[in-house]
C-alpha positions as CSV (number, residue, x, y, z in Angstrom):
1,X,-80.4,-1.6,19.4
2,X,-77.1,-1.5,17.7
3,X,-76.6,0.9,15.2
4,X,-75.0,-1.5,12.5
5,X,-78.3,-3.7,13.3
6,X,-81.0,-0.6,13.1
7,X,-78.9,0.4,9.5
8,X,-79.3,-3.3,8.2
9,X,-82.7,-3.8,9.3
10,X,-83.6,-0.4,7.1
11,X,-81.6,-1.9,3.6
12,X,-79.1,0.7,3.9
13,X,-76.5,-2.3,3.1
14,X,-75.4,-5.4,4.6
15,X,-72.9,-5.4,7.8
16,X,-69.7,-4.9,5.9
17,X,-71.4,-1.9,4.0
18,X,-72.6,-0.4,6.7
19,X,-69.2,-0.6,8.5
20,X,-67.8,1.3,5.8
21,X,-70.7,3.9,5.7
22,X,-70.1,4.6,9.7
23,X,-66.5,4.8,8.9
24,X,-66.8,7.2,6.1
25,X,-69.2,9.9,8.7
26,X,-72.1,9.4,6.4
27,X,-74.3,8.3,9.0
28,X,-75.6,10.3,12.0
29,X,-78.1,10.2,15.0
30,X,-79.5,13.2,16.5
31,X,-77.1,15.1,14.3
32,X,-74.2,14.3,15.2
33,X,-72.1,12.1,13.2
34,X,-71.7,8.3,14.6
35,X,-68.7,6.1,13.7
36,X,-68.9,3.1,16.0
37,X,-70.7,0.2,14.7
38,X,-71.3,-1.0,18.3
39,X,-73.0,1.9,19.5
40,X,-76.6,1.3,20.9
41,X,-79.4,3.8,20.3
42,X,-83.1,3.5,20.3
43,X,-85.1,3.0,17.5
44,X,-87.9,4.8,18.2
45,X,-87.0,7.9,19.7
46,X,-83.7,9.0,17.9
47,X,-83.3,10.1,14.1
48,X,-80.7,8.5,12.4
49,X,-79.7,10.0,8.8
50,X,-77.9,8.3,6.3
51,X,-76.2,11.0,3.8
52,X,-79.1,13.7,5.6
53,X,-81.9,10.8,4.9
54,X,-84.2,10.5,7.8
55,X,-84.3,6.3,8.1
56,X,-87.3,5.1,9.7
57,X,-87.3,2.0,11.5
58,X,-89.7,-1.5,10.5
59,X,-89.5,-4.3,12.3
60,X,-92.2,-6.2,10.7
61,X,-93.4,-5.6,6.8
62,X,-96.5,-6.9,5.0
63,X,-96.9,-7.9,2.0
64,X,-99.3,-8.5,-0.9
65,X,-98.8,-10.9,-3.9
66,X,-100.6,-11.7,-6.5
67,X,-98.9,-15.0,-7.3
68,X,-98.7,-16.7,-10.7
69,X,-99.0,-20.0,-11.8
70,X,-95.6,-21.9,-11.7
71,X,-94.2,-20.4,-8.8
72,X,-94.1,-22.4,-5.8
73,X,-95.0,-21.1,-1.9
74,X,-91.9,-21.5,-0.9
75,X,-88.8,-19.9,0.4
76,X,-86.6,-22.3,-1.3
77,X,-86.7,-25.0,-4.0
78,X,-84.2,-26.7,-5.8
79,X,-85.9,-27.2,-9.1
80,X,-88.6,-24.2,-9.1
81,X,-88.5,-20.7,-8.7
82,X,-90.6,-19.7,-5.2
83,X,-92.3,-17.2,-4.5
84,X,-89.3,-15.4,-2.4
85,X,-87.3,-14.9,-5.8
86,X,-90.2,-12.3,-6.9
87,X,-89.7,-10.1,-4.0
88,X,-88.3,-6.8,-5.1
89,X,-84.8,-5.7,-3.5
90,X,-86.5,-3.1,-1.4
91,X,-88.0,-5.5,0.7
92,X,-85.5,-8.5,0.6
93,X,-83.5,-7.2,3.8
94,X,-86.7,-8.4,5.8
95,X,-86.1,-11.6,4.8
96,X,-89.9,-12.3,4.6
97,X,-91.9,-15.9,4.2
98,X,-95.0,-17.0,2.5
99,X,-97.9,-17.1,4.9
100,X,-99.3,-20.6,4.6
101,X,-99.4,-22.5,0.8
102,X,-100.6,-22.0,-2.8
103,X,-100.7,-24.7,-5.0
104,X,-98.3,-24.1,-7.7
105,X,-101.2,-23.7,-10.2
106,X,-103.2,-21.8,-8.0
107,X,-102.5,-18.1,-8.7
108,X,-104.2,-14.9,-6.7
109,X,-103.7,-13.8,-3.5
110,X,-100.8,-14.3,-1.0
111,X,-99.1,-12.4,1.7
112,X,-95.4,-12.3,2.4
113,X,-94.2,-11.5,6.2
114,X,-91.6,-11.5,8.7
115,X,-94.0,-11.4,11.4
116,X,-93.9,-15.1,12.4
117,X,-96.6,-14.9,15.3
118,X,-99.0,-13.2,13.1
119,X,-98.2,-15.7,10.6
120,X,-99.1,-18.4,12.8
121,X,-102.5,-16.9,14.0
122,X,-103.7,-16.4,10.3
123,X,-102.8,-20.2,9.1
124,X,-103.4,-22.0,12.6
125,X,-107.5,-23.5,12.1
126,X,-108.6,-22.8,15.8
127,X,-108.6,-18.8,14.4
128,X,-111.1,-19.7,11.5
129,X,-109.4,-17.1,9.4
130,X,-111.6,-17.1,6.2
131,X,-110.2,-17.7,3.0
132,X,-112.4,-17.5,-0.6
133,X,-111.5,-18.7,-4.3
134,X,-112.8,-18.3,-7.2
135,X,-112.8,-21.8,-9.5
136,X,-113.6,-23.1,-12.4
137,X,-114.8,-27.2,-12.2
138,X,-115.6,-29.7,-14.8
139,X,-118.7,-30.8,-13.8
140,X,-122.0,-29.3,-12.5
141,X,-122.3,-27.8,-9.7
142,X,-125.1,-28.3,-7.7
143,X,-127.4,-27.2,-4.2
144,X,-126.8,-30.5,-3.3
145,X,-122.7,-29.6,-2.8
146,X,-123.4,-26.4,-1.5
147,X,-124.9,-28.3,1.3
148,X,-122.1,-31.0,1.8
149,X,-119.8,-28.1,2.1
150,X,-122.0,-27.0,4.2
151,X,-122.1,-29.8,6.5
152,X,-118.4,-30.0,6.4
153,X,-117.4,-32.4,3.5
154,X,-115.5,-35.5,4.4
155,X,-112.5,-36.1,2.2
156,X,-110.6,-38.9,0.7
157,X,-108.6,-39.6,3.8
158,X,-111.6,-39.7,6.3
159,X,-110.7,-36.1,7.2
160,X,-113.6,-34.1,7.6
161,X,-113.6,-30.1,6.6
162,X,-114.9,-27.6,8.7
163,X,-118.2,-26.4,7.0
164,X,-117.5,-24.1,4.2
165,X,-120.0,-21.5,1.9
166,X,-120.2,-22.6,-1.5
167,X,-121.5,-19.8,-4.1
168,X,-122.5,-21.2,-7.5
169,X,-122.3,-18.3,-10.2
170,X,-122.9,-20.5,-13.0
171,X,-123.7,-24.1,-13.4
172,X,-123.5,-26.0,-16.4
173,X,-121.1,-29.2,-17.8
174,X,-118.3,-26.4,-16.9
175,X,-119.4,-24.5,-13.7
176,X,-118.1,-21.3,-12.0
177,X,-117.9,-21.0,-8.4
178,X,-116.8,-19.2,-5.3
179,X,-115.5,-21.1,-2.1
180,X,-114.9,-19.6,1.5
181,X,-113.1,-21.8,4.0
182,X,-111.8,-21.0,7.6
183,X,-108.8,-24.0,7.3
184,X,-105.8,-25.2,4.8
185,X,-105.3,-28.8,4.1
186,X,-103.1,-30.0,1.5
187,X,-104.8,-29.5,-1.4
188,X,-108.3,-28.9,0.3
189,X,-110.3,-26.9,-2.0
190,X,-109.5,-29.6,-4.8
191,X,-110.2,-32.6,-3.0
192,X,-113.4,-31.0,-1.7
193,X,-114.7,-31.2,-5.2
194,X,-112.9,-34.3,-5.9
195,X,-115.6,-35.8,-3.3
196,X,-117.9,-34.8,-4.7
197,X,-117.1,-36.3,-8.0
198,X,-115.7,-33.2,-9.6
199,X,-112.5,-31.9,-10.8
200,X,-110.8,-27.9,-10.0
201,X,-109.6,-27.2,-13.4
202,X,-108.3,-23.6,-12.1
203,X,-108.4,-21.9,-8.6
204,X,-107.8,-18.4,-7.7
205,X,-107.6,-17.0,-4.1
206,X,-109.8,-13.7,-3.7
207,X,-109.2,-12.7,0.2
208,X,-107.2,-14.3,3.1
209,X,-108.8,-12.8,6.7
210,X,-110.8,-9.9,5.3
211,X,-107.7,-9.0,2.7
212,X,-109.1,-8.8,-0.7
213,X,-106.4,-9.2,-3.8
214,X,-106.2,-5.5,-5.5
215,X,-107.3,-5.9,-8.9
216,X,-104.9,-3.6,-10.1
217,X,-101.8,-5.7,-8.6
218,X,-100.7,-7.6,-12.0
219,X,-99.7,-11.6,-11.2
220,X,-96.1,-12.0,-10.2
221,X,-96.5,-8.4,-8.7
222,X,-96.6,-7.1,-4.5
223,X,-97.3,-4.2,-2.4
224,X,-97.1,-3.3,0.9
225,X,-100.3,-3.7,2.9
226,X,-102.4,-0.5,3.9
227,X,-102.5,0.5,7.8
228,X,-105.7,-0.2,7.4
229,X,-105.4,-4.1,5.7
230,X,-102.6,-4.4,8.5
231,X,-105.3,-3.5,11.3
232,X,-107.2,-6.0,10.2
233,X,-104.9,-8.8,10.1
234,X,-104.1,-7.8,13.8
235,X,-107.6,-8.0,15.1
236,X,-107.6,-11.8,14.2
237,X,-107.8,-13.3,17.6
């Protein structure tokens, strides 16, 4: 890998500022000061310094959000902000994407990559990656849905869902719920309820394939996932 490349793909700066850095003698590998922007070294076995700062090298990052209302899942919109313009400038060099959709009043969890296959694996239905919500619906909730979910509700298009687990915490005019499904229509978890004459009036994701939102991440705030969370993503198959 270049070096100009490697010092990009850590933030150090963009091209031009790393040009200058090299130029300047600021930046070494194994030591020994570097100057040419085309030199190639490799990544994983040589240290690079930047003013005597060890740089470690990330391909891919990982990333948890706990998304607000009012911000769409998207890396660009003309009218609204997206989630992108929350990412902190620490991890904006990775140039990283929502992982599937939330509804823009749907707030809780979402990850944030640059690891497009993993992406794909964690959003495609034939990997049944489990996803659960917590909502509250106008309307009771009864047995009787839990077993059309069950079944595999059909919606208003004819589609029909891939059985889900309906949890009923409370049931009542207003009920409370929890709702685990292993794909992501448009809109699904609201048109689910919508078929069975009942209305989503708010809708929270808890976990996205064994990834549970950390209750101390405040909305509009991310981290970077654990080794551990990141393990788990990867064992989805």
């Amino acid at each position: 890998m270049r070096i100009d490349k490697f010092l990009c793909d850590c933030g150090i700066g963009t091209r031009k500022e790393v040009k200058a850095l090299l130029k300047s003698g600021s930046i070494s590998v194994n030591g020994k000061a570097v100057r040419d922007a085309a030199l190639h070294i490799d990544e994983k076995r040589d240290l690079v310094c930047a003013n005597g700062e060890v740089l470690i090298y990330q391909k891919y990052i990982y990333l948890m959000l706990n998304k607000p209302a009012g911000v769409v899942s998207a890396t660009y919109d003309n009218h609204l902000p997206t989630v992108i313009d929350l990412v902190e400038d620490a991890y904006k060099h990775f140039e990283v994407f929502p992982v599937g959709r939330l509804d823009i009043d749907t707030t809780g969890l979402l990850l944030l990559t640059n690891d497009g296959q993993l992406a794909h694996k964690m959003i495609s239905p034939k990997h049944r990656v489990a996803k659960t919500y917590s909502a509250h619906i106008a309307g009771t909730v009864t047995q009787a849905d839990a077993d059309i979910f069950a079944k595999g509700v059909t919606l208003d298009d004819g589609y029909v869902c891939m059985p889900g687990d309906l949890h009923i915490i409370n049931s009542g005019t207003e009920s409370d719920i929890e709702l685990t499904i292993y794909e992501g229509k448009f809109h699904q978890v609201k048109r689910m309820f919508e078929a069975v004459g009942k209305k989503v009036l708010t809708l929270k994701r808890l976990s996205m394939g064994g990834i549970c939102l950390d209750s101390a991440l405040e909305e509009g705030k991310m981290r970077p996932l654990t080794e551990k969370e990141i393990q788990l993503l990867q064992k989805i198959q």
